[in-house]
N, C-alpha and C positions, 0 to 999 in steps of 0.2 A: 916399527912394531916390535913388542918386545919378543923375544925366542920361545919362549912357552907361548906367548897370545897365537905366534904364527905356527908353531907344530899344532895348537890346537884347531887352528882356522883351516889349516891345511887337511888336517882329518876329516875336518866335518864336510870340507871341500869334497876329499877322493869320496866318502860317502855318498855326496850326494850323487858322483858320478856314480857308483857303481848301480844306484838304485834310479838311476835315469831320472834325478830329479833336482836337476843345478836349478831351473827357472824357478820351482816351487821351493825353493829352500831359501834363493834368494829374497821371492818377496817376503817369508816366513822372516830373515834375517831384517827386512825393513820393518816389518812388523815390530821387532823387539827394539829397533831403534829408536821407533817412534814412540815407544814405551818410557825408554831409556834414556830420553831425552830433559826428563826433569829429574836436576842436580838432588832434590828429595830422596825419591828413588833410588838413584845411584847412590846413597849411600846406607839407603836403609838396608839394600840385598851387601854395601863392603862392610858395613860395619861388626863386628867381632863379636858385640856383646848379643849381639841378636841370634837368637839360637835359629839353627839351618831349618827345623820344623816352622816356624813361626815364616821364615825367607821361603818354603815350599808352599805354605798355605797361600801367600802372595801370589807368587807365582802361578799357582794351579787356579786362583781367581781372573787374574789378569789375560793369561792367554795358552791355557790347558783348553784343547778342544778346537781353537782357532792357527795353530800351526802344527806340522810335520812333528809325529811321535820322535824322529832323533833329534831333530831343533831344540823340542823341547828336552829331551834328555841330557842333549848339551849344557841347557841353560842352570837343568839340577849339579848337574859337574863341576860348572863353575862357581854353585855356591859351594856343596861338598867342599872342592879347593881353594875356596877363597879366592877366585881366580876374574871377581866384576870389574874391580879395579884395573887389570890391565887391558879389556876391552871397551871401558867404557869410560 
């Protein structure tokens, strides 16, 4: 795993502990995988030309309302930083 994928996996990790909520964060993280799983996708949120608003509106369709408010704050971060590509 690359150094940033893991400080940031690690974060959202201690978070989940301190909010006593590893098990829900987990399946919230299968969730997005199973999202994440068509190569489409994956490159619609890396791609660069696609402006972050248009990668938010996706997002907020897909699964805003069906996982943990930090899960999904995560997910906004790593478009913010361009950061799909090294988790997925």
């Amino acid at each position: 795993m690359d150094t940033i994928a893991k400080r940031y996996a690690e974060a959202l990790f201690t978070l989940a502990q301190e909010e006593n909520a590893v098990a829900q964060y987990q399946k919230d993280i299968e969730k997005v995988e199973a999202v994440f799983q068509d190569q489409k996708i994956i490159q619609f949120f890396s791609h660069v030309a696609i402006q972050d608003e248009d990668k938010y509106q996706v997002l907020n369709q897909c699964l805003k309302g069906q996982i943990e408010t930090y899960v999904y704050q995560f997910l906004l971060l790593l478009i913010k930083k361009e950061g799909f590509n090294i988790f997925f």
